[in-house]
N, C-alpha and C positions, 0 to 999 in steps of 0.2 A: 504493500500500500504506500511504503515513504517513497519508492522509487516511481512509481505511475503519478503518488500527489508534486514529486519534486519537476518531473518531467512537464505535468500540466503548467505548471508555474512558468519554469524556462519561456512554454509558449505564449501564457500571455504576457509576459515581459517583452516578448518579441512583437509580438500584436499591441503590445500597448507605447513603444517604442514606433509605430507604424503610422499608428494614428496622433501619438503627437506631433510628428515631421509634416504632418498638414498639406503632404504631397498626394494624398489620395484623391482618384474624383471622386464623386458622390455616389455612384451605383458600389463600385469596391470600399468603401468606407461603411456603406450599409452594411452589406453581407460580414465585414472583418468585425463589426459589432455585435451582430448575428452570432458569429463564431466565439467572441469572447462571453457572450453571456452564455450560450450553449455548456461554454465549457466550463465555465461557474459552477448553472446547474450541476452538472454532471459530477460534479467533483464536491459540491455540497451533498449530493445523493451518498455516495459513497463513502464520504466522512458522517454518514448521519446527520447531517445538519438540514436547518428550516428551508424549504425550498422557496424562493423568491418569486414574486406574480409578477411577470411585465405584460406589454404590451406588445402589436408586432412588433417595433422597434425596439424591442431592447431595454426599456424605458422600465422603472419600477414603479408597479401602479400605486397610486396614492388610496390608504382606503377612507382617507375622507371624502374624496371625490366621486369614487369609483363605487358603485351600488356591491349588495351584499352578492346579488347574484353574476353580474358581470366578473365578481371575484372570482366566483366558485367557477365557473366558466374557464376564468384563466385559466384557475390551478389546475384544472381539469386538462386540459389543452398542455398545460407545463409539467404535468407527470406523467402523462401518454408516451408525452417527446422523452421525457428522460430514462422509463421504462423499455423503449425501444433501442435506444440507447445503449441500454448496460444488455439486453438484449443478444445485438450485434458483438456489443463485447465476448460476449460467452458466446455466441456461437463462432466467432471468429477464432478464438483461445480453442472448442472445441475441436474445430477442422484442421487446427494444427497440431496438436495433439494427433489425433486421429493420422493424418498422413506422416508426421514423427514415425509414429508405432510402427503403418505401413511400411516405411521403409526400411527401420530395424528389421522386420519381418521377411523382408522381401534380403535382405544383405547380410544377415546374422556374421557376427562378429565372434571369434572366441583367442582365448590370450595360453601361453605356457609359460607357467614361473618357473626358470629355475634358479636354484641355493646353489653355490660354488663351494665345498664345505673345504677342499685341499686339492692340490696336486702334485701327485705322489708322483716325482720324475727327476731326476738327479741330473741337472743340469748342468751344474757348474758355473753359471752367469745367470743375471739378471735374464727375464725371459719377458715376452709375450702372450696370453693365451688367451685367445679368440675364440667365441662360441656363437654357431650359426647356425639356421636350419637349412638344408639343402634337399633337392631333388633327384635321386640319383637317375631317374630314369631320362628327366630333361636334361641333366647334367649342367645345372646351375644352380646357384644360390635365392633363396627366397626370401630372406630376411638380412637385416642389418647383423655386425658383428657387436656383439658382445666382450668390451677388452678389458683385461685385467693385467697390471704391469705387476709381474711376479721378480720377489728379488731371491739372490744367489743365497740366502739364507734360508728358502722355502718358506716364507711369509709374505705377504703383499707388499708393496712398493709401500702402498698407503695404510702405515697400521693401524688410522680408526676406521678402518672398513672390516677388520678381522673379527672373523665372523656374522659379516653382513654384506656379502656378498651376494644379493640379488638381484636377479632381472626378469623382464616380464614382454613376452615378443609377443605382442598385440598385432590386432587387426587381420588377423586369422580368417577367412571365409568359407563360405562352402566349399568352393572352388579347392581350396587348399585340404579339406579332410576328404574331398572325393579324390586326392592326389594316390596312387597306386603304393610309394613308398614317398616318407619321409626322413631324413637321414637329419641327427642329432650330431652335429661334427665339430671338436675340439683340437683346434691349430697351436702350435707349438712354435714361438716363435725367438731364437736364442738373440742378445744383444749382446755385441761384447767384441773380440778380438776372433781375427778372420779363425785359428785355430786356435783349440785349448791349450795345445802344447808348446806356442809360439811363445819362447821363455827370452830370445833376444829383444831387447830395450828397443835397439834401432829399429826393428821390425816390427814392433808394438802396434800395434791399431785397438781402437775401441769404436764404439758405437755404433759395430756393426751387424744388420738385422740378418738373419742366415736360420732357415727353414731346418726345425729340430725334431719335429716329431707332428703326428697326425692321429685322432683317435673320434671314433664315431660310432652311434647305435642307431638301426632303423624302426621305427614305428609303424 
């Protein structure tokens, strides 16, 4: 309710900013009048508040002036309009909802978490280890990687992730569970120096990425 009463507001601050630039002709200055007390109403309805009688223009009847029953008349005429009103609101909010659903329904989505609890692999360097879903019979990848920088200690690069290690490959569809094989594939990726045994200084290199090991399940 605060964001639809705040929303209304914005507009007649705009509408009321319209009409004081005294730039309008007379047939659109009616109508923007029209539209600001509509949305009064409207917004009086909805907060529970007294509904106001005008006139066609916009104008608030005077009930000194104005007979008991030309009143009732109004109000009459002024709660029709604002009943049809909140109306269209709900039925608009319903058919969106409604087609929402449809769509879900029509595209169903579904997600796999997985926990990275260890990796049991005796490296010797810092590593990479990439987690994917793949296709083996397309022979491509379906999903993004999953990377986890593993240090030469067998604990994470980052150790306030130790033991929270999760991920979650969303956006899964039909398509993807009528797939024949799904293959669960963990990349092994070593960082470090071209060989392990390269014990010469001069020869030394580091920070380099060299393909260590591969390991997968199918579903």
């Amino acid at each position: 309710m605060f964001r639809s009463v705040r929303h209304m507001i914005y507009d007649l601050i705009e509408w009321r900013s319209q009409i004081l630039s005294g730039t309008l002709p007379q047939d659109e200055l009616k109508e923007l009048k029209k539209k600001v007390t509509a949305k009064i109403d409207y917004g009086n309805r909805i907060l529970d508040l007294d509904l106001v009688v005008r006139d066609e223009d916009g104008n608030i009847l005077d009930p000194e002036q104005t007979s008991t029953i030309s009143l009732f008349r109004a109000h009459e005429i002024a709660s029709k309009q604002v009943e049809e009103r909140l109306q269209e609101e709900k039925s608009q909010k319903q058919n969106i909802d409604i087609n929402r659903q449809a769509k879900f329904a029509a595209t169903p989505s579904f997600a796999l978490f997985v926990n990275l609890k260890n990796v049991v692999c005796k490296i010797g360097e810092d590593a990479e280890v990439l987690m994917s879903l793949y296709d083996p019979l397309e022979s491509k990848f379906i999903s993004e990687n999953y990377l986890v920088r593993w240090s030469s200690c067998g604990l994470p690069k980052d150790i306030d992730r130790l033991h929270n290690l999760r991920a979650v490959f969303t956006d899964l569809g039909s398509k993807d569970l009528k797939r024949e094989k799904i293959s669960f594939v963990c990349q092994i990726v070593r960082v470090g120096r071209m060989e392990l045994r390269d014990n010469n200084t001069r020869k030394l290199t580091s920070g380099l990425r060299r393909p260590f090991g591969v390991a997968g399940t199918c579903a």
